[in-house]
C-alpha positions in Angstrom: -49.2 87.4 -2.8 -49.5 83.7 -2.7 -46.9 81.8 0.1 -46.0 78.9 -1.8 -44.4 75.9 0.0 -41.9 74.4 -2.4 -41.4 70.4 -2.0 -40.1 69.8 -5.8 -39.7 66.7 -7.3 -38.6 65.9 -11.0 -40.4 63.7 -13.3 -37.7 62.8 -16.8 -39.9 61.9 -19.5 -37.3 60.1 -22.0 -38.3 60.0 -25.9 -34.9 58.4 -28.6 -32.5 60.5 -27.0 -33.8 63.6 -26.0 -34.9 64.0 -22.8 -37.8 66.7 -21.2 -37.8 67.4 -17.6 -40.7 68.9 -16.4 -40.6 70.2 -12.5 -43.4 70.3 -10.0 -44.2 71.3 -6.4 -47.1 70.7 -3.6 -48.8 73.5 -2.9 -51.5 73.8 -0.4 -51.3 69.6 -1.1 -52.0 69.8 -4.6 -49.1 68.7 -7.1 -48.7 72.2 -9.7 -46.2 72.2 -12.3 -43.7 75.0 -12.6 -45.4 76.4 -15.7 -48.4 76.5 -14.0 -46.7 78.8 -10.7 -45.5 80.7 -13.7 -48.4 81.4 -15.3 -49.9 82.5 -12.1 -47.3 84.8 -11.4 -47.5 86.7 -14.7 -51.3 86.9 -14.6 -52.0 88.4 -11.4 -48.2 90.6 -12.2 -50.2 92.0 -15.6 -53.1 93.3 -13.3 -50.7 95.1 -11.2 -49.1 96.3 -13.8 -51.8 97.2 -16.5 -53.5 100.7 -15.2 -50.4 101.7 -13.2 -47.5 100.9 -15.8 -48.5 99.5 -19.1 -45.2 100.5 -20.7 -44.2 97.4 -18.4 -47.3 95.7 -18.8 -47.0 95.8 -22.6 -43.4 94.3 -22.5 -45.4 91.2 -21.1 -47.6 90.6 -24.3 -46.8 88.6 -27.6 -46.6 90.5 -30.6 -49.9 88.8 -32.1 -52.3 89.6 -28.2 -55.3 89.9 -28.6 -58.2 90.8 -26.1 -61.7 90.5 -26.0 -64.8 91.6 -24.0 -67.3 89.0 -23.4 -70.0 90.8 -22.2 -73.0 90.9 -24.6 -73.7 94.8 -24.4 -76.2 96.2 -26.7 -74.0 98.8 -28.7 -76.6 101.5 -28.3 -76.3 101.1 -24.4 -72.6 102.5 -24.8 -73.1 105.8 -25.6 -69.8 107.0 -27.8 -68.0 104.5 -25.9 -68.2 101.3 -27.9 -66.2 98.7 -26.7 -65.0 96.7 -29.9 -65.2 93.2 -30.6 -61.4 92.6 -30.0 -58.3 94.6 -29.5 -54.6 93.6 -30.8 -51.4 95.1 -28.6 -51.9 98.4 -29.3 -55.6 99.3 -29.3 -55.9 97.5 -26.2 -53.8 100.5 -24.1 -54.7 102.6 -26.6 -58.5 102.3 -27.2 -59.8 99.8 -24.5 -58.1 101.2 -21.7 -59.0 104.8 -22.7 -62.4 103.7 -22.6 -61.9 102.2 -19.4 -60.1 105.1 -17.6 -63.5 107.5 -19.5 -65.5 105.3 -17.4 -63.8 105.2 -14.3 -62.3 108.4 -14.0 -61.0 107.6 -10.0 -60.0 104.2 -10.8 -60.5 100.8 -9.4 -59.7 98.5 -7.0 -59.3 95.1 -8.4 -58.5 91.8 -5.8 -57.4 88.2 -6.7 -60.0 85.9 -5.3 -58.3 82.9 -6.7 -56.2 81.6 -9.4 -56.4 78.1 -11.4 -53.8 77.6 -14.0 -51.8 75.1 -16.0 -49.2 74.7 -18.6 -51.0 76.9 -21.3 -53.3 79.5 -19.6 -54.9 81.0 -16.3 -57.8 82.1 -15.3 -58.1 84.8 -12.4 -61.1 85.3 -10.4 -61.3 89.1 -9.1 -63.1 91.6 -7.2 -63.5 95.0 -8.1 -64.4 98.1 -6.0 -65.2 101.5 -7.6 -67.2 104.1 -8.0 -68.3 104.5 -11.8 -69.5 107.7 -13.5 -73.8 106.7 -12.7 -73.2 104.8 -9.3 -71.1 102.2 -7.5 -69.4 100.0 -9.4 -67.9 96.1 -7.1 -68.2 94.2 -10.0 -66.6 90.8 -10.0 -64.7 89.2 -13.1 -63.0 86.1 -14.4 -60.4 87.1 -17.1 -58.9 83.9 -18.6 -55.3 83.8 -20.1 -53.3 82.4 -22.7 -49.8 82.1 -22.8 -47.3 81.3 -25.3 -43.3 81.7 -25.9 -43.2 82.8 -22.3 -45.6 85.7 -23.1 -49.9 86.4 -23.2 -51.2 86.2 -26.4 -54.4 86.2 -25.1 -57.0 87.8 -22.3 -60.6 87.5 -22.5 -62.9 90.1 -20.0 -66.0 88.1 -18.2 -68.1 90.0 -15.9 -71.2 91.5 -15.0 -72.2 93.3 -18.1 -75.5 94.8 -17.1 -73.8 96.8 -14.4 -71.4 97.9 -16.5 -74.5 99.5 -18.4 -75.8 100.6 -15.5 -72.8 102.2 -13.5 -70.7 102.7 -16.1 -73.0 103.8 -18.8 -76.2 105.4 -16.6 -78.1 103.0 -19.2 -80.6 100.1 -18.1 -80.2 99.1 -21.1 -83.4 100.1 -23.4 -86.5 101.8 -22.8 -89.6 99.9 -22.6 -91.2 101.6 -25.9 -87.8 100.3 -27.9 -87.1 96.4 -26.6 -85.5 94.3 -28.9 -88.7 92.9 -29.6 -90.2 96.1 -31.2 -91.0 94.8 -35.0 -92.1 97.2 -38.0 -93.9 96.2 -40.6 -94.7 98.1 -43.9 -98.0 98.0 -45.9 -97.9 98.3 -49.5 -100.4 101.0 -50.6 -101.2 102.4 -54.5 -103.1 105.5 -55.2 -106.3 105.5 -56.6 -108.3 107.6 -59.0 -110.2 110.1 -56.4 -106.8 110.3 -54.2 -106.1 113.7 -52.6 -104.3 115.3 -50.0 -107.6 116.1 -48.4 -109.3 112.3 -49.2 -106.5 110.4 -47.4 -106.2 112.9 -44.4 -109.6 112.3 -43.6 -109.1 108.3 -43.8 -106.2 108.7 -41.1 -108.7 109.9 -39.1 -110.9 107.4 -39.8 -108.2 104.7 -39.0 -107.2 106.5 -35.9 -110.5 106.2 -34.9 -111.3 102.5 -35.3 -107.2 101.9 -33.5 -108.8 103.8 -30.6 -111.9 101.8 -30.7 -109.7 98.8 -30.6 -107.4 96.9 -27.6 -104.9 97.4 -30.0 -101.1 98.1 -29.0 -99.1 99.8 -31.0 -95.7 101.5 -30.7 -97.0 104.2 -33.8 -97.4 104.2 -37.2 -96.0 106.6 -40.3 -96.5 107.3 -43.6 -93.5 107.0 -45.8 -92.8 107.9 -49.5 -90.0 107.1 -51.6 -88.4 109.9 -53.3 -88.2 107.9 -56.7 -91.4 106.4 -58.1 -91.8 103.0 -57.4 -93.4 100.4 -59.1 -94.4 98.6 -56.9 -96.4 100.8 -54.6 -97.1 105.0 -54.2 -96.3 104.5 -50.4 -95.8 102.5 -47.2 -98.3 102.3 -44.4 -95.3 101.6 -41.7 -96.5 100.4 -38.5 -94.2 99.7 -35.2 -95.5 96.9 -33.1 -94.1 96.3 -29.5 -93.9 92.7 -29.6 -94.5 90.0 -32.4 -98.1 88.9 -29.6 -99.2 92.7 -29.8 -99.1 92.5 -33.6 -101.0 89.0 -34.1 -103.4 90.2 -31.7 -104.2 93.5 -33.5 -104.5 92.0 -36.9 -106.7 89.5 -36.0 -108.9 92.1 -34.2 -108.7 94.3 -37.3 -109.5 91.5 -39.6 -112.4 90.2 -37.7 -114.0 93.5 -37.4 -112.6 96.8 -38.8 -111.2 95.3 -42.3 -114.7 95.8 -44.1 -115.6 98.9 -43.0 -111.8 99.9 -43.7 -112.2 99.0 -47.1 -115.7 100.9 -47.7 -113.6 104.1 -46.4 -110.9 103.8 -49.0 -112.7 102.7 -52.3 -111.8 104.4 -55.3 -109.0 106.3 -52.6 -106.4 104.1 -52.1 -105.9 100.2 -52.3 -103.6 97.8 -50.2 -103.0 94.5 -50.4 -102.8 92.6 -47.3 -100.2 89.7 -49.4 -97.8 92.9 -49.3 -97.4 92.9 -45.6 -93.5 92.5 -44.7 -92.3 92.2 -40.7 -89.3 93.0 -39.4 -87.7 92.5 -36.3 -85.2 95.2 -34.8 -82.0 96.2 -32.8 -81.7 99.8 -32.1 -78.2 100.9 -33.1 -77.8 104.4 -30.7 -80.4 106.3 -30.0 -81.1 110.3 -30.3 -79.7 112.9 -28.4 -83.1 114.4 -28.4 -86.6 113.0 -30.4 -87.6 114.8 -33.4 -90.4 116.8 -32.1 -91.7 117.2 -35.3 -94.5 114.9 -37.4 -92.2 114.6 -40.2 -88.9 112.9 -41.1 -86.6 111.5 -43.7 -85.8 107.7 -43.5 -82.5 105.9 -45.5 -82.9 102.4 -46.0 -79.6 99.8 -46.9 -79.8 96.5 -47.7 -76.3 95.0 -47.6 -74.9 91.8 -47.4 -71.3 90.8 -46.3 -68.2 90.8 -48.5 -65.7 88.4 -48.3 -63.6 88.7 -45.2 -66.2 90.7 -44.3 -69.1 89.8 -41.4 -70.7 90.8 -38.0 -68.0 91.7 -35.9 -66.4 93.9 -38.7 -69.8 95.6 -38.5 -69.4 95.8 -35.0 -66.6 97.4 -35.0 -67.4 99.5 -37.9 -70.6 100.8 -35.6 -68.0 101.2 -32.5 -66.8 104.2 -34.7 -69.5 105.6 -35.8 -71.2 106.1 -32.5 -67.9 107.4 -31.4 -68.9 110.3 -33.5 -70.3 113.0 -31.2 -71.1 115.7 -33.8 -73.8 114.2 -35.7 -77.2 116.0 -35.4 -79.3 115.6 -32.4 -81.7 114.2 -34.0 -80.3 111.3 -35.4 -80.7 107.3 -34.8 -80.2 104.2 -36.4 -81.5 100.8 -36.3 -80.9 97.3 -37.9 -83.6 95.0 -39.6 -83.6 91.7 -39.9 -86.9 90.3 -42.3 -88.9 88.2 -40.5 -89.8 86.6 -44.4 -87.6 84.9 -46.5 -86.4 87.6 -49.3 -84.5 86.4 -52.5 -81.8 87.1 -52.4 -81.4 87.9 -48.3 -79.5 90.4 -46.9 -77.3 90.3 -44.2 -78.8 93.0 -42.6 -80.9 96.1 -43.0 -79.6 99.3 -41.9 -82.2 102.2 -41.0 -81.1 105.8 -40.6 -83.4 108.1 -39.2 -83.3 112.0 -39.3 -85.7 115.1 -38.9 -85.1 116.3 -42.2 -83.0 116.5 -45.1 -80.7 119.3 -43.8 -79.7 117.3 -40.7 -78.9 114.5 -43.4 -76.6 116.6 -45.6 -74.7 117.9 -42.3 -74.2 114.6 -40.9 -73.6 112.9 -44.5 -71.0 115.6 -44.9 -69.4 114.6 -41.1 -69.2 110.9 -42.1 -67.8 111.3 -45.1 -64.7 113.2 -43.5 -63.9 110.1 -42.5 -62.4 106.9 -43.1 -65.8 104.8 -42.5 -67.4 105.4 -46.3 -64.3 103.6 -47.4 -64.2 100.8 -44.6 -68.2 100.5 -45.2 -67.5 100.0 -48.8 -64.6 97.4 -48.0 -67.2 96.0 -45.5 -70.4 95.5 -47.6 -72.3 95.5 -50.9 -75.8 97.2 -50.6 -78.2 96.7 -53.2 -78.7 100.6 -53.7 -74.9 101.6 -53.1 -73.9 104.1 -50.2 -76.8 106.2 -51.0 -79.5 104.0 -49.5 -83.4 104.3 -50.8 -84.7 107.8 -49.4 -88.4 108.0 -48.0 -89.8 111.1 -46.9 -92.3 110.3 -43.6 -94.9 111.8 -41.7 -96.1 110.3 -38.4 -100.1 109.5 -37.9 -100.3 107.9 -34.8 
């Protein structure tokens, strides 16, 4: 603890007849008010307190605490542990902490560097020292304070987030094949008169074959088929691109060479029109347990936007607890699109769900609908096609 050197002296601040006095010391040379000692005091007391006794730690927040994470995670890199966007009095022992005690299962060592404070709030710089569940773990933090009717109504978390991926997660955060700058983009394709199963196998070969031919990169490429007739096209060409430079690069390769022979090959086949091109970029939302090691799939797509009250940290939390679900299939992953074109209207966002088949769908359909989330999704978000989302079925080419 601090020594403090107390040389007080009173400064009356006099308004009609009332009358505020306001006390303040030298310490270390510098003039601190009271408040200020106090604020310190209860800071660096709730750290003692909060992993040891939060019965008594709790007695030390206001009724409307909140606390918040700042660390800009990606919420895939958290496993089943999601750490939410904030926490009130009770989920913050009751959630946050039980995610922190899952992480560190021997605890932590956590040492005040410094303190600066004033009449409203504090902020503590600390050192940690532990050993997390994928490696050591001496991060170092700032957690600011707010105070108010003698109480904390609010802590916010800064620190190293990457090494809380790293130690605390045994995630670096993304493989290389899924950055956040993977983009899709789907092709709208029509059948035409002398289409057959046998006719537009041997053009994926023939496309295959010019790819290989090219310096193109490319992340892979799928077939998909809606399960409901579509006007507007028989099925999608759906091509992942590792980076918005890989994809300019490829087209323009295509288009200055491949793109007439291309459209020999598929005459009277099928047709595509290049104007029917849409780009999106990406955030993986968790990722499998295992990759389908099959060629086929079954995709759900949802295009929702925000309800009122409604908006991304509602869906962050809402995500929280659904990757806290651990019995979905193996198999299954999500992602969120964001169209790199200007639809009208625009959603908020896109949400992809992959899985290997329909089977695996139904099970984990049946799982989330046991609980609360298909009513909190609904509260959350209208989608243009409801809660069933437009079904494709896919096969992979490349």
């Amino acid at each position: 603890m601090k020594s403090w050197l107390f040389l007080p002296f009173i400064l009356f601040l006099v308004a009609s007849c009332d009358v505020e006095q306001t006390t303040y010391y030298t310490v270390d040379g510098e003039v601190v008010s009271e408040k200020a000692m106090q604020n310190t005091a209860m800071a660096e007391k709730f750290i003692d307190l909060v992993l040891t006794e939060p019965e008594s730690a709790s007695a030390m927040l206001h009724d409307e605490f909140t606390f918040r994470f700042m660390g800009k995670l990606p919420i895939h890199a958290q496993g089943s542990a999601v750490i939410k966007t904030a926490y009130d009095k009770d989920t913050y022992f009751s959630e946050f902490l039980a995610i922190v005690n899952q992480l560190l299962p021997d605890g932590i060592v956590l040492t005040v560097v410094d303190v600066i404070a004033n009449a409203d709030s504090a902020a503590v710089i600390m050192s940690g020292d532990a050993e997390g569940k994928y490696g050591e773990y001496d991060n170092e933090y700032v957690f600011t304070y707010k105070f108010q009717d003698g109480k904390i109504i609010a802590v916010d978390e800064y620190n190293s987030d990457y090494l809380v991926a790293k130690s605390l997660y045994g995630n670096n955060l993304i493989p290389e094949k899924y950055t956040n700058n993977m983009l899709v983009e789907y092709f709208w394709h029509t059948k035409g008169l002398n289409y057959t199963e046998e006719s537009f196998a041997s053009l994926v070969e023939i496309w295959n074959g010019m790819i290989d031919g090219m310096s193109c990169e490319m992340n892979g490429a799928n077939i998909i088929t809606p399960r409901e007739q579509n006007d507007d096209f028989d099925f999608l060409w759906m091509i992942a691109w590792p980076s918005q430079e890989a994809r300019d690069a490829c087209l323009d390769e295509w288009v200055n060479g491949n793109e007439p022979k291309w459209r020999e090959a598929i005459d009277g086949i099928i047709d595509v029109d290049l104007n029917n091109a849409f780009l999106f970029s990406t955030e993986v939302g968790r990722f499998p347990k295992a990759w389908n090691e099959s060629n086929t799939f079954t995709h759900s797509y949802f295009f929702c936007t925000f309800n009122e009250g409604s908006n991304s940290d509602t869906l962050h939390n809402y995500r929280a607890d659904l990757n806290a679900i651990t019995t979905l299939s193996d198999n299954h992953w999500y992602l969120l699109l964001d169209p790199m074109f200007d639809p009208d209207p625009r959603p908020d966002f896109v949400w992809l769900d992959v899985w290997p088949d329909q089977a695996a769908r139904e099970s984990d359909l049946a799982i989330w609908n046991s609980t609360d989330l298909p009513g909190r999704a609904a509260e959350m978000v209208t989608c243009g096609d409801g809660l069933e989302g437009v079904i494709f079925d896919g096969k992979n080419i490349r």
